[in-house]
C-alpha positions as CSV (number, residue, x, y, z in Angstrom):
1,X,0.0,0.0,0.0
2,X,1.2,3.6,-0.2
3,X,3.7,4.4,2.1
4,X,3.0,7.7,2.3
5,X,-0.8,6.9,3.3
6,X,-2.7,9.2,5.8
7,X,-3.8,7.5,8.9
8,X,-7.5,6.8,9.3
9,X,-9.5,5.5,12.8
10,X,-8.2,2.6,13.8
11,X,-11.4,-0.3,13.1
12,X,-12.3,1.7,10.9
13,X,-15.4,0.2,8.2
14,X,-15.7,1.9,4.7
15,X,-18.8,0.6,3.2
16,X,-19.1,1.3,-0.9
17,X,-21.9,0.0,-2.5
18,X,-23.8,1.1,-5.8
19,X,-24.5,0.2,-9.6
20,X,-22.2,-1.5,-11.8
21,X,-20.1,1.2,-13.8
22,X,-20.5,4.0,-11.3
23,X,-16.8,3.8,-10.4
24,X,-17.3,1.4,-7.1
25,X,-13.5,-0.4,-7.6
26,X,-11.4,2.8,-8.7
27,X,-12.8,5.0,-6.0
28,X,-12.8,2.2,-3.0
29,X,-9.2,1.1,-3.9
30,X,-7.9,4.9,-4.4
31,X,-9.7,5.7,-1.5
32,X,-7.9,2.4,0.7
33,X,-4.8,4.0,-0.7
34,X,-4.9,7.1,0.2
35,X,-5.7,6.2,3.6
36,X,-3.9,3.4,4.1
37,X,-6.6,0.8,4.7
38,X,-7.3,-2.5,3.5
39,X,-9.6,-3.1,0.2
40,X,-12.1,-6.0,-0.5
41,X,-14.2,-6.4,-3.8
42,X,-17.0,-8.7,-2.8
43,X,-18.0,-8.7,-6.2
44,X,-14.9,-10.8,-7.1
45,X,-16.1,-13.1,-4.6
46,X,-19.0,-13.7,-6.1
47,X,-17.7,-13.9,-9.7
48,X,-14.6,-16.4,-8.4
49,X,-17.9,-18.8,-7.1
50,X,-19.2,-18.9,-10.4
51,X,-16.1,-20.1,-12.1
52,X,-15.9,-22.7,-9.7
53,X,-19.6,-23.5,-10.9
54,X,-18.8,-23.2,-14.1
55,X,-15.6,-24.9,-14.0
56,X,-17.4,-27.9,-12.2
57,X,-20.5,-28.7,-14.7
58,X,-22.5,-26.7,-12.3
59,X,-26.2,-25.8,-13.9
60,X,-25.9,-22.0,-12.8
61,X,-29.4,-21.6,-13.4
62,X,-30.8,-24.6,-10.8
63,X,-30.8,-22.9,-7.0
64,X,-30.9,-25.9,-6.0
65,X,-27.8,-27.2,-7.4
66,X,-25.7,-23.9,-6.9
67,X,-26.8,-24.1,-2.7
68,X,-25.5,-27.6,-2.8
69,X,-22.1,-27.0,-4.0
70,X,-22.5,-23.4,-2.2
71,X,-19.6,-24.3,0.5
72,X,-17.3,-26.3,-1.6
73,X,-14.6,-23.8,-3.0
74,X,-12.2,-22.2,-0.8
75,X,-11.9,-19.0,-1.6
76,X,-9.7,-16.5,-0.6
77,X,-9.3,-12.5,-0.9
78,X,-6.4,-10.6,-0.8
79,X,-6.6,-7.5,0.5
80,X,-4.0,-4.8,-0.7
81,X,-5.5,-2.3,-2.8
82,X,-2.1,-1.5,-4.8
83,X,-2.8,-5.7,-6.0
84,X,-6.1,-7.4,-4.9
85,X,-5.5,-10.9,-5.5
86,X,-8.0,-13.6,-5.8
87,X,-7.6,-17.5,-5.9
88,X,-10.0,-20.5,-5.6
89,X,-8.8,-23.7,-3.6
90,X,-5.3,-22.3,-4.4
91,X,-5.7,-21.1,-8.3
92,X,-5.4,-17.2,-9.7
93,X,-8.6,-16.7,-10.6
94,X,-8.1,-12.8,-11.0
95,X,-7.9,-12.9,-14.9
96,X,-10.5,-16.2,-15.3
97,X,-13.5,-14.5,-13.1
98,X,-13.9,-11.9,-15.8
99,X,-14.5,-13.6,-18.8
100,X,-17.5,-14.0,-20.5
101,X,-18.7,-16.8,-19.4
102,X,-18.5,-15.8,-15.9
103,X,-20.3,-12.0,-16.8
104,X,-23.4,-14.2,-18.1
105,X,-23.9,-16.3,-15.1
106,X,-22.7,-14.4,-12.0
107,X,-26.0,-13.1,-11.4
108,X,-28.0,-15.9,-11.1
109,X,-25.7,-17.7,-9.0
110,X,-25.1,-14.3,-6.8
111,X,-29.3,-14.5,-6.2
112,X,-28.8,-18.1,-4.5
113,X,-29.0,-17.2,-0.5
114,X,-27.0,-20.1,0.2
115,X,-24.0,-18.2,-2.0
116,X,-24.6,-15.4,0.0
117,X,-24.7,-16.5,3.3
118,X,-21.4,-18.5,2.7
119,X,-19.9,-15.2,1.4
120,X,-21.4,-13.1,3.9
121,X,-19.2,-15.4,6.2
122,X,-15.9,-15.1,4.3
123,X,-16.8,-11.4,4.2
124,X,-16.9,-10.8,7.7
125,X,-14.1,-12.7,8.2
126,X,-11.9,-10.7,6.1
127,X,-13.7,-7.7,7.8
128,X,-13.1,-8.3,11.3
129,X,-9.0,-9.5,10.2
130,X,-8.6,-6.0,8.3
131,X,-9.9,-3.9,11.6
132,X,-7.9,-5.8,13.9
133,X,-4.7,-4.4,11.7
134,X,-6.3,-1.0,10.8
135,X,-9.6,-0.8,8.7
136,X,-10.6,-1.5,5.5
137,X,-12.5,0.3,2.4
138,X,-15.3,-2.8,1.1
139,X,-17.4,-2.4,-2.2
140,X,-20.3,-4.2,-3.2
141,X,-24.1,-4.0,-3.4
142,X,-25.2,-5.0,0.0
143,X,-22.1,-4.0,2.2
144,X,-23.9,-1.0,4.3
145,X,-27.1,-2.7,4.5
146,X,-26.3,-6.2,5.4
147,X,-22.2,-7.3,5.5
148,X,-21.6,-4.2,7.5
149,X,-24.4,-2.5,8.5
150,X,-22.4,-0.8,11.2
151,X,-19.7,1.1,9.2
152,X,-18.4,4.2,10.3
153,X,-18.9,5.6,6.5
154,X,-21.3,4.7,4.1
155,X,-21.5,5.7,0.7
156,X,-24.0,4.8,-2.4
157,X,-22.4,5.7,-5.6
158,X,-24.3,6.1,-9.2
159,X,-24.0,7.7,-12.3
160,X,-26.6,8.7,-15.6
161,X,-26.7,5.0,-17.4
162,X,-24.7,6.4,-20.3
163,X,-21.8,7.5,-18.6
164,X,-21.8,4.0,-17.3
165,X,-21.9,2.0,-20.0
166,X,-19.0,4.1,-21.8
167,X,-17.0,3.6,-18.9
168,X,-17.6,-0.2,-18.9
169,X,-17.2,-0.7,-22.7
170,X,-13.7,1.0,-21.9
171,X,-13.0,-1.5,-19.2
172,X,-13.3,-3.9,-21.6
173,X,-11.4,-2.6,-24.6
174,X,-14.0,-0.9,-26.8
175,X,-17.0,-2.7,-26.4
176,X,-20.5,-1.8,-27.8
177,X,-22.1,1.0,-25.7
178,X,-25.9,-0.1,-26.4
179,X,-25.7,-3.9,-26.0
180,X,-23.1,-2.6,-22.8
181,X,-25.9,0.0,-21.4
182,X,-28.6,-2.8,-21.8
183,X,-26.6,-5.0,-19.7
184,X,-25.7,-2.8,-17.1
185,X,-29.6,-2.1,-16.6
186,X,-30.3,-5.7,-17.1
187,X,-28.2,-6.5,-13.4
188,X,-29.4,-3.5,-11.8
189,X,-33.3,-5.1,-12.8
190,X,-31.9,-8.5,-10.7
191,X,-30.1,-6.7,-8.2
192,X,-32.5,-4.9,-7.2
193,X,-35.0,-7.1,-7.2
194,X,-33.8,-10.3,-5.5
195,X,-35.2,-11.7,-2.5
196,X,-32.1,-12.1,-0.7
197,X,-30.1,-8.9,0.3
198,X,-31.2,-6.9,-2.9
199,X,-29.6,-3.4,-4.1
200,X,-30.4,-0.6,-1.9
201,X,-29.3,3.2,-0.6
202,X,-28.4,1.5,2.9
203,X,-29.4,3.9,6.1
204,X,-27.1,6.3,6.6
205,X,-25.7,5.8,3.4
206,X,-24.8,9.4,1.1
207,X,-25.5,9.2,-2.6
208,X,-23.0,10.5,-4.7
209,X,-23.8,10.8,-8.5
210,X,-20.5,10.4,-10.4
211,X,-21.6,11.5,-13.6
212,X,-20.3,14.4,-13.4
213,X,-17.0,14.3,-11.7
214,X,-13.4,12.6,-11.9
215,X,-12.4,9.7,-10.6
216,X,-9.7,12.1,-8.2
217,X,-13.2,13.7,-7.2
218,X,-14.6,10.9,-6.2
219,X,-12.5,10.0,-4.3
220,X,-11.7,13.2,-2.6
221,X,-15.2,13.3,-1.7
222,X,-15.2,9.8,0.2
223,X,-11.8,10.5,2.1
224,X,-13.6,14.1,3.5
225,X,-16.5,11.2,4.3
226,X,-14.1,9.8,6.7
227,X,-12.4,12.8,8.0
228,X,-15.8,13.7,8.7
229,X,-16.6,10.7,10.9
230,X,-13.3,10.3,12.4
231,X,-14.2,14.7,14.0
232,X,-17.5,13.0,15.4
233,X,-15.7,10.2,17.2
Protein backbone atom coordinates (compact mmCIF):
# COMPACT_ATOMS: atom_id res chain seq x y z
CA UNK A 1 0.00 0.00 0.00
CA UNK A 2 1.16 3.57 -0.22
CA UNK A 3 3.73 4.42 2.07
CA UNK A 4 2.97 7.69 2.29
CA UNK A 5 -0.81 6.91 3.27
CA UNK A 6 -2.68 9.21 5.82
CA UNK A 7 -3.78 7.45 8.89
CA UNK A 8 -7.50 6.77 9.31
CA UNK A 9 -9.48 5.54 12.77
CA UNK A 10 -8.16 2.64 13.83
CA UNK A 11 -11.36 -0.31 13.06
CA UNK A 12 -12.32 1.72 10.86
CA UNK A 13 -15.38 0.24 8.21
CA UNK A 14 -15.67 1.93 4.68
CA UNK A 15 -18.78 0.57 3.23
CA UNK A 16 -19.07 1.27 -0.85
CA UNK A 17 -21.86 0.01 -2.49
CA UNK A 18 -23.83 1.15 -5.79
CA UNK A 19 -24.50 0.18 -9.58
CA UNK A 20 -22.21 -1.46 -11.84
CA UNK A 21 -20.05 1.19 -13.84
CA UNK A 22 -20.46 3.96 -11.33
CA UNK A 23 -16.84 3.83 -10.36
CA UNK A 24 -17.30 1.37 -7.05
CA UNK A 25 -13.55 -0.37 -7.56
CA UNK A 26 -11.42 2.76 -8.66
CA UNK A 27 -12.85 4.95 -6.00
CA UNK A 28 -12.76 2.18 -3.03
CA UNK A 29 -9.24 1.12 -3.92
CA UNK A 30 -7.86 4.94 -4.39
CA UNK A 31 -9.72 5.70 -1.47
CA UNK A 32 -7.94 2.39 0.66
CA UNK A 33 -4.85 3.96 -0.73
CA UNK A 34 -4.91 7.13 0.20
CA UNK A 35 -5.74 6.22 3.64
CA UNK A 36 -3.93 3.37 4.14
CA UNK A 37 -6.65 0.81 4.67
CA UNK A 38 -7.26 -2.51 3.49
CA UNK A 39 -9.62 -3.06 0.17
CA UNK A 40 -12.10 -5.97 -0.47
CA UNK A 41 -14.20 -6.37 -3.77
CA UNK A 42 -16.97 -8.66 -2.80
CA UNK A 43 -17.97 -8.70 -6.21
CA UNK A 44 -14.94 -10.82 -7.14
CA UNK A 45 -16.08 -13.13 -4.60
CA UNK A 46 -18.97 -13.73 -6.13
CA UNK A 47 -17.68 -13.93 -9.68
CA UNK A 48 -14.61 -16.42 -8.44
CA UNK A 49 -17.88 -18.83 -7.06
CA UNK A 50 -19.17 -18.92 -10.44
CA UNK A 51 -16.09 -20.12 -12.08
CA UNK A 52 -15.93 -22.65 -9.75
CA UNK A 53 -19.60 -23.53 -10.93
CA UNK A 54 -18.82 -23.19 -14.10
CA UNK A 55 -15.58 -24.92 -14.01
CA UNK A 56 -17.39 -27.93 -12.21
CA UNK A 57 -20.50 -28.71 -14.66
CA UNK A 58 -22.52 -26.66 -12.26
CA UNK A 59 -26.21 -25.79 -13.93
CA UNK A 60 -25.89 -21.99 -12.79
CA UNK A 61 -29.37 -21.60 -13.41
CA UNK A 62 -30.83 -24.61 -10.76
CA UNK A 63 -30.83 -22.91 -6.96
CA UNK A 64 -30.94 -25.93 -6.02
CA UNK A 65 -27.84 -27.23 -7.37
CA UNK A 66 -25.66 -23.95 -6.93
CA UNK A 67 -26.81 -24.13 -2.69
CA UNK A 68 -25.48 -27.61 -2.80
CA UNK A 69 -22.09 -26.96 -4.04
CA UNK A 70 -22.46 -23.41 -2.25
CA UNK A 71 -19.58 -24.30 0.50
CA UNK A 72 -17.27 -26.35 -1.59
CA UNK A 73 -14.62 -23.79 -3.02
CA UNK A 74 -12.19 -22.22 -0.82
CA UNK A 75 -11.91 -18.97 -1.65
CA UNK A 76 -9.72 -16.52 -0.61
CA UNK A 77 -9.33 -12.46 -0.95
CA UNK A 78 -6.37 -10.60 -0.82
CA UNK A 79 -6.60 -7.47 0.53
CA UNK A 80 -3.97 -4.84 -0.73
CA UNK A 81 -5.53 -2.30 -2.85
CA UNK A 82 -2.09 -1.55 -4.77
CA UNK A 83 -2.82 -5.71 -6.02
CA UNK A 84 -6.08 -7.36 -4.89
CA UNK A 85 -5.54 -10.90 -5.52
CA UNK A 86 -8.05 -13.59 -5.84
CA UNK A 87 -7.65 -17.51 -5.91
CA UNK A 88 -10.01 -20.50 -5.61
CA UNK A 89 -8.78 -23.68 -3.65
CA UNK A 90 -5.35 -22.28 -4.42
CA UNK A 91 -5.66 -21.09 -8.26
CA UNK A 92 -5.43 -17.15 -9.69
CA UNK A 93 -8.62 -16.67 -10.64
CA UNK A 94 -8.11 -12.84 -11.05
CA UNK A 95 -7.88 -12.89 -14.89
CA UNK A 96 -10.54 -16.17 -15.28
CA UNK A 97 -13.53 -14.49 -13.06
CA UNK A 98 -13.89 -11.87 -15.80
CA UNK A 99 -14.48 -13.59 -18.81
CA UNK A 100 -17.54 -13.97 -20.54
CA UNK A 101 -18.66 -16.83 -19.41
CA UNK A 102 -18.46 -15.81 -15.86
CA UNK A 103 -20.32 -12.01 -16.85
CA UNK A 104 -23.44 -14.20 -18.12
CA UNK A 105 -23.92 -16.32 -15.15
CA UNK A 106 -22.68 -14.44 -11.98
CA UNK A 107 -25.97 -13.12 -11.40
CA UNK A 108 -28.02 -15.85 -11.14
CA UNK A 109 -25.74 -17.73 -8.95
CA UNK A 110 -25.10 -14.33 -6.84
CA UNK A 111 -29.27 -14.50 -6.23
CA UNK A 112 -28.76 -18.07 -4.49
CA UNK A 113 -29.04 -17.20 -0.55
CA UNK A 114 -27.02 -20.10 0.23
CA UNK A 115 -24.01 -18.25 -1.98
CA UNK A 116 -24.58 -15.36 0.02
CA UNK A 117 -24.72 -16.45 3.25
CA UNK A 118 -21.42 -18.55 2.72
CA UNK A 119 -19.94 -15.20 1.36
CA UNK A 120 -21.41 -13.06 3.88
CA UNK A 121 -19.20 -15.37 6.18
CA UNK A 122 -15.87 -15.09 4.26
CA UNK A 123 -16.76 -11.41 4.20
CA UNK A 124 -16.95 -10.80 7.69
CA UNK A 125 -14.11 -12.68 8.20
CA UNK A 126 -11.87 -10.65 6.13
CA UNK A 127 -13.74 -7.72 7.76
CA UNK A 128 -13.11 -8.34 11.26
CA UNK A 129 -8.98 -9.55 10.22
CA UNK A 130 -8.56 -5.97 8.35
CA UNK A 131 -9.94 -3.89 11.63
CA UNK A 132 -7.87 -5.82 13.89
CA UNK A 133 -4.68 -4.35 11.75
CA UNK A 134 -6.35 -0.95 10.79
CA UNK A 135 -9.62 -0.82 8.67
CA UNK A 136 -10.63 -1.51 5.50
CA UNK A 137 -12.46 0.32 2.39
CA UNK A 138 -15.32 -2.79 1.12
CA UNK A 139 -17.39 -2.44 -2.22
CA UNK A 140 -20.25 -4.20 -3.21
CA UNK A 141 -24.15 -3.96 -3.40
CA UNK A 142 -25.22 -4.98 0.03
CA UNK A 143 -22.13 -4.00 2.16
CA UNK A 144 -23.93 -1.03 4.32
CA UNK A 145 -27.07 -2.75 4.52
CA UNK A 146 -26.26 -6.16 5.36
CA UNK A 147 -22.23 -7.32 5.47
CA UNK A 148 -21.60 -4.16 7.53
CA UNK A 149 -24.36 -2.47 8.51
CA UNK A 150 -22.44 -0.80 11.16
CA UNK A 151 -19.72 1.06 9.24
CA UNK A 152 -18.37 4.24 10.26
CA UNK A 153 -18.88 5.65 6.51
CA UNK A 154 -21.30 4.71 4.12
CA UNK A 155 -21.46 5.69 0.71
CA UNK A 156 -24.01 4.81 -2.43
CA UNK A 157 -22.42 5.73 -5.64
CA UNK A 158 -24.28 6.06 -9.20
CA UNK A 159 -24.04 7.74 -12.30
CA UNK A 160 -26.55 8.72 -15.60
CA UNK A 161 -26.69 5.03 -17.40
CA UNK A 162 -24.71 6.43 -20.33
CA UNK A 163 -21.84 7.45 -18.61
CA UNK A 164 -21.76 4.00 -17.34
CA UNK A 165 -21.93 2.02 -20.04
CA UNK A 166 -18.99 4.15 -21.77
CA UNK A 167 -17.02 3.56 -18.89
CA UNK A 168 -17.59 -0.25 -18.88
CA UNK A 169 -17.22 -0.66 -22.71
CA UNK A 170 -13.72 1.02 -21.86
CA UNK A 171 -12.99 -1.55 -19.16
CA UNK A 172 -13.26 -3.95 -21.61
CA UNK A 173 -11.35 -2.57 -24.58
CA UNK A 174 -14.00 -0.89 -26.81
CA UNK A 175 -17.03 -2.72 -26.41
CA UNK A 176 -20.48 -1.83 -27.79
CA UNK A 177 -22.10 0.99 -25.69
CA UNK A 178 -25.85 -0.06 -26.37
CA UNK A 179 -25.68 -3.86 -25.98
CA UNK A 180 -23.13 -2.64 -22.79
CA UNK A 181 -25.93 -0.04 -21.43
CA UNK A 182 -28.64 -2.76 -21.78
CA UNK A 183 -26.57 -5.04 -19.73
CA UNK A 184 -25.71 -2.78 -17.14
CA UNK A 185 -29.56 -2.10 -16.59
CA UNK A 186 -30.32 -5.66 -17.06
CA UNK A 187 -28.20 -6.46 -13.40
CA UNK A 188 -29.44 -3.53 -11.80
CA UNK A 189 -33.31 -5.14 -12.76
CA UNK A 190 -31.87 -8.47 -10.72
CA UNK A 191 -30.14 -6.74 -8.25
CA UNK A 192 -32.52 -4.91 -7.24
CA UNK A 193 -34.97 -7.12 -7.15
CA UNK A 194 -33.75 -10.27 -5.49
CA UNK A 195 -35.19 -11.66 -2.55
CA UNK A 196 -32.07 -12.09 -0.66
CA UNK A 197 -30.14 -8.87 0.25
CA UNK A 198 -31.24 -6.87 -2.90
CA UNK A 199 -29.62 -3.37 -4.05
CA UNK A 200 -30.39 -0.55 -1.90
CA UNK A 201 -29.30 3.19 -0.58
CA UNK A 202 -28.36 1.48 2.92
CA UNK A 203 -29.37 3.86 6.13
CA UNK A 204 -27.08 6.34 6.55
CA UNK A 205 -25.67 5.76 3.43
CA UNK A 206 -24.81 9.36 1.06
CA UNK A 207 -25.46 9.22 -2.55
CA UNK A 208 -23.00 10.47 -4.70
CA UNK A 209 -23.78 10.79 -8.47
CA UNK A 210 -20.49 10.42 -10.40
CA UNK A 211 -21.59 11.54 -13.61
CA UNK A 212 -20.29 14.40 -13.40
CA UNK A 213 -17.03 14.25 -11.70
CA UNK A 214 -13.36 12.58 -11.88
CA UNK A 215 -12.44 9.66 -10.58
CA UNK A 216 -9.68 12.14 -8.17
CA UNK A 217 -13.16 13.72 -7.17
CA UNK A 218 -14.59 10.85 -6.19
CA UNK A 219 -12.47 9.96 -4.27
CA UNK A 220 -11.68 13.23 -2.64
CA UNK A 221 -15.16 13.32 -1.67
CA UNK A 222 -15.22 9.83 0.19
CA UNK A 223 -11.84 10.50 2.06
CA UNK A 224 -13.61 14.07 3.46
CA UNK A 225 -16.49 11.24 4.32
CA UNK A 226 -14.09 9.83 6.66
CA UNK A 227 -12.43 12.83 8.01
CA UNK A 228 -15.84 13.67 8.72
CA UNK A 229 -16.64 10.70 10.91
CA UNK A 230 -13.27 10.25 12.39
CA UNK A 231 -14.25 14.72 13.97
CA UNK A 232 -17.52 12.98 15.40
CA UNK A 233 -15.72 10.16 17.20
Amino acid sequence: MNSSARTAPAGLVVAVDGTSGSGKSSTSRGVADRLGLRYLDTGAMFRAMTWWMLRHGVDVHDADAVAAHAGDPEIVSGTDPLDPTITVDGEDVAAGIRGDDVNAAVSPVSAVPEVRARLLQLQRAVIGDATADGGIVVEGRDIGSVVAPDAAVKVYLSADPAARAARRAAEQGGADLGATRQSLLARDKIDSGRATAPLVRAEGAVHVDTTAYTLEEVIGLVVSLVDDAGART
